[in-house]
N, C-alpha and C positions, 0 to 999 in steps of 0.2 A: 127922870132917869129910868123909871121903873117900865115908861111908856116903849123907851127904844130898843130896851132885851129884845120882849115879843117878837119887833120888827128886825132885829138882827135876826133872829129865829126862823123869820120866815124868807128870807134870802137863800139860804142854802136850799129848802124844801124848794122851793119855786124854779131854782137852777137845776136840781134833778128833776122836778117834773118836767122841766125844757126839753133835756136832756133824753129823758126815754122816748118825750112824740118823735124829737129828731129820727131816734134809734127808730122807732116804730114804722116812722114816714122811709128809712131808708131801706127795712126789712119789706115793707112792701114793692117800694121799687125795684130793689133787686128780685122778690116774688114775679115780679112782671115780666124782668127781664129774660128769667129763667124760662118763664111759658113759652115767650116768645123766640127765645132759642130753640124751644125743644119742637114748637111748632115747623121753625123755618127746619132744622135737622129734617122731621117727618115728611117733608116735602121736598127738601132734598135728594130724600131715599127712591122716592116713585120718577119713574121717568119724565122729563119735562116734556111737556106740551107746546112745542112749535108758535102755537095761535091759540085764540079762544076758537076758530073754527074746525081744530083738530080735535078727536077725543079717543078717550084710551078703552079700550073695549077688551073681555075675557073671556075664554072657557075652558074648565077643567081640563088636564088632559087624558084623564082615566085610566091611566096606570095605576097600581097594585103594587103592595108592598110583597117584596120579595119577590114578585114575577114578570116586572115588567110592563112591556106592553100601552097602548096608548097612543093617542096622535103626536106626531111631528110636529115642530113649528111651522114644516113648511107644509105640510097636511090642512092643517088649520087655519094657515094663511090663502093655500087653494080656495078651498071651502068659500073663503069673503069673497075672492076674487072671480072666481066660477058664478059668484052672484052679482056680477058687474062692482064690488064695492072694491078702491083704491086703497093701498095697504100703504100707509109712509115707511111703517117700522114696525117689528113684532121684536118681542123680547120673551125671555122665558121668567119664570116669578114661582114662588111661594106664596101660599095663602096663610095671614100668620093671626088672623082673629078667627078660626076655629083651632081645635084641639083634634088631633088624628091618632088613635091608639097603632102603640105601636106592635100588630099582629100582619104575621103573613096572609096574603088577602085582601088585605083590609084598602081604604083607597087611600091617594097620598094629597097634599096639598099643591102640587104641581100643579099652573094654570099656564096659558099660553096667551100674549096680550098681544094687541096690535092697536096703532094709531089710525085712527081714520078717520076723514072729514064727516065734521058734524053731523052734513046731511044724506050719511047713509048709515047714520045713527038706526033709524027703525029696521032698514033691512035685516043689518048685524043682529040684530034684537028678535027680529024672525028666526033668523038663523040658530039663535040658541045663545047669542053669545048675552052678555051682562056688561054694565057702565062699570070702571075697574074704579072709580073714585065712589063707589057702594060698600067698598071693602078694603081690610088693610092685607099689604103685602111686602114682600122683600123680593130683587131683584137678584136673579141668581148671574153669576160670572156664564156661564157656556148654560145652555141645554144638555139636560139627561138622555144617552142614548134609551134607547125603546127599550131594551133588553135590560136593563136596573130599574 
C-alpha cells in the first residue's frame, strides 16, 4: 500500500506537466499567427503589384519643411517617361524608416513612387530613382501641393 501513495502522487504532477507543454505548444502557435498577421498587414499597406514583372520604384521629392517646394508626381512621372520608361501607376508615400527632425528647412520624408515593368528597372535606376521594397513607407490619401 505504501507503493501506491507515490504513484497516486505522481498523477497529478504529470497532468500539469501535460498541461503547460499544451499551454506552451498553444503560446507558440498563436506567436506564429500574430507574425504572420502582422506580416500580411505590412504588405497590405504598400501598394500591390499587378505581376511579378511590375516593380515599384522611388524618389524623394525634395520639399522642405515649412517651405515647400519639390517635384510633382506628375513631374516625376515625366522624368521616367521622357526616358522611354512606361509608368502603370505613381502614388504619393511617406518614408517611415528614417527619422526627420522637425526644423524649418530641414527635408521631409515625402517620396513619389511609380509602378514600372521589371525591365526598365536599370533605366529608373540611372535616373535616380531606387527599388521601393528597399525601404519601408506609408501611403499617403492625395499628394501634398508644392507649396506645404
Amino acid at each position: 500500500m505504501n507503493r501506491k501513495i507515490p504513484l497516486l502522487l505522481l498523477i497529478p504532477v504529470l497532468t500539469l506537466s501535460l498541461g503547460a507543454c499544451e499551454r506552451r505548444a498553444e503560446k507558440e502557435s498563436q506567436s506564429e499567427a500574430m507574425s504572420e498577421m502582422k506580416q500580411n498587414s505590412a504588405e497590405a499597406e504598400q501598394p500591390p503589384a499587378q505581376a511579378e514583372e511590375l516593380v515599384w520604384v522611388f524618389e524623394g521629392r525634395g520639399n522642405r519643411q515649412c517651405e515647400g517646394g519639390g517635384l510633382s508626381l506628375e513631374e516625376s512621372r515625366a522624368k521616367l517617361a521622357d526616358s522611354g520608361v512606361e509608368v502603370e501607376e505613381s502614388r504619393c508615400a511617406t518614408r517611415t524608416d528614417r527619422m526627420y527632425p522637425a526644423v524649418c528647412g530641414a527635408p521631409t520624408g515625402d517620396i513619389l513612387m511609380h509602378l514600372i515593368p521589371m525591365d526598365a528597372l536599370d533605366a529608373a535606376l540611372e535616373l535616380g530613382f531606387d527599388p521601393a521594397d528597399q525601404i519601408q513607407y506609408q501611403q499617403r490619401g492625395s499628394c501634398p501641393d508644392n507649396d506645404s
